[in-house]
C-alpha positions as CSV (number, residue, x, y, z in Angstrom):
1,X,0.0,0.0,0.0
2,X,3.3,2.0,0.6
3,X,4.6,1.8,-2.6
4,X,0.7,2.3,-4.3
5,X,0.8,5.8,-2.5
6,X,4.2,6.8,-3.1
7,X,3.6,5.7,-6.8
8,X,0.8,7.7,-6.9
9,X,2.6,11.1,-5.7
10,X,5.0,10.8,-8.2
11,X,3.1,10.4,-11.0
12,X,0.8,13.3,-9.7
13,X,3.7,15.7,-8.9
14,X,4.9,14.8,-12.5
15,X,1.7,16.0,-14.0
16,X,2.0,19.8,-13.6
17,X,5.6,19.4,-14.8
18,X,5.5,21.3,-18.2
19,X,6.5,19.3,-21.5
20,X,9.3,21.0,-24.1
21,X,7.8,20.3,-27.4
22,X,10.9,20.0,-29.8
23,X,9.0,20.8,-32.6
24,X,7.3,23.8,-33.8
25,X,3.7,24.2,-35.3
26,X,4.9,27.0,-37.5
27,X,6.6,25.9,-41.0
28,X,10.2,25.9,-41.6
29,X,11.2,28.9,-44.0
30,X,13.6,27.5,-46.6
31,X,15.8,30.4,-47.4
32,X,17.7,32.6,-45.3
33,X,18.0,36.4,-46.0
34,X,21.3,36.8,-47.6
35,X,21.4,40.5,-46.4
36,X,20.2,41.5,-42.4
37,X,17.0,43.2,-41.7
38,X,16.8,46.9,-41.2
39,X,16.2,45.8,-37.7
40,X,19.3,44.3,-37.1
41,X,21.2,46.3,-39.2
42,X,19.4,49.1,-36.6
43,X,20.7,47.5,-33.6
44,X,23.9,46.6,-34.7
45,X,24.4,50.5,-35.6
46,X,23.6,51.9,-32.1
47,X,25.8,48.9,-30.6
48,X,28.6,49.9,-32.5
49,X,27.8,53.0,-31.3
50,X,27.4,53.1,-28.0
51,X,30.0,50.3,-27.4
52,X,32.9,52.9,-26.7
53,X,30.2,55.1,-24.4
54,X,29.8,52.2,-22.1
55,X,34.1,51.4,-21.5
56,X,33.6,55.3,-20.2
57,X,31.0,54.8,-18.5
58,X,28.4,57.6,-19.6
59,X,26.5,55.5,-22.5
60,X,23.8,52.8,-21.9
61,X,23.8,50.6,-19.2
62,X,22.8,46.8,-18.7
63,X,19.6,45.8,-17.2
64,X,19.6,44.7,-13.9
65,X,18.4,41.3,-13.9
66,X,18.7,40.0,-10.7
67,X,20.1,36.4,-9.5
68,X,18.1,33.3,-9.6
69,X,16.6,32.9,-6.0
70,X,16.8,28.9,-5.9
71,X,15.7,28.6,-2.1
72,X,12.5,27.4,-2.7
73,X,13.7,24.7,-4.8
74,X,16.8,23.7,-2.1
75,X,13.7,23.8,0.9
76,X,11.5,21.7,-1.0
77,X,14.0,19.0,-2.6
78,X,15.7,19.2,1.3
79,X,11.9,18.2,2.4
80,X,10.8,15.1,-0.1
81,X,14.4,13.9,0.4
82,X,13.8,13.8,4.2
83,X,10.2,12.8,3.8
84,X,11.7,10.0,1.1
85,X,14.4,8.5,3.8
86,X,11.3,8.5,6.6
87,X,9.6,6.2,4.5
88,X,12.6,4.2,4.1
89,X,13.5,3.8,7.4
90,X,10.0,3.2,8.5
91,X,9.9,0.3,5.8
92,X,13.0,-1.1,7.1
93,X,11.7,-0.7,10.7
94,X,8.4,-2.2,10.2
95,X,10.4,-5.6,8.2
96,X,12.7,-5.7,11.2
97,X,9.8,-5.7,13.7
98,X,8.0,-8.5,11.4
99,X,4.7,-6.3,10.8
C-alpha cells in the first residue's frame, strides 16, 4: 500500500511538470535572408555606437536582472528527500519488527 501511495505522488507531482515540445507548429522557411533586416542592421548601428560610451561609462547601461533565488527549490527538494528516507527507514523498521 506504501509503494501504491508513493507511486501515486510521483506520478501526480509529474503531471504539472511542463513538456518542451521540440517541434514547432509553425513551418520551416527555406531560405535565409542573404542581407540583415533593417532591424538588425538598426541595432547593430547603435551597438557599435554606443559600445565605446559604455568602456567610459556615460552611455547605456545593462539591465539589472537580478540572481536566480533557488531557495525554494533547495527547501522543498531538502523536504521530499527527508520525507523520502522516513519512509525508508520506516519500511525497514516495520520488516525488522516483522509487521
Amino acid at each position: 500500500m506504501l509503494t501504491a501511495t508513493a507511486a501515486a505522488s510521483l506520478l501526480g507531482a509529474l503531471w504539472f511538470v511542463p513538456s518542451a515540445n521540440a517541434t514547432s507548429d509553425s513551418p520551416v522557411r527555406d531560405a535565409v535572408a542573404a542581407s540583415p533586416s533593417p532591424q538588425v542592421a538598426e541595432q547593430a548601428r547603435i551597438a557599435a555606437t554606443t559600445a565605446g560610451d559604455s568602456v567610459t561609462g556615460t552611455g547605456a547601461r545593462l539591465a539589472d536582472t537580478g540572481s536566480f533565488d533557488s531557495t525554494p527549490y533547495v527547501l522543498g527538494g531538502t523536504l521530499f528527500l527527508t520525507l523520502g528516507a522516513g519512509f525508508v527507514a520506516y519500511s525497514v523498521r516495520r520488516e525488522r519488527l516483522g509487521f
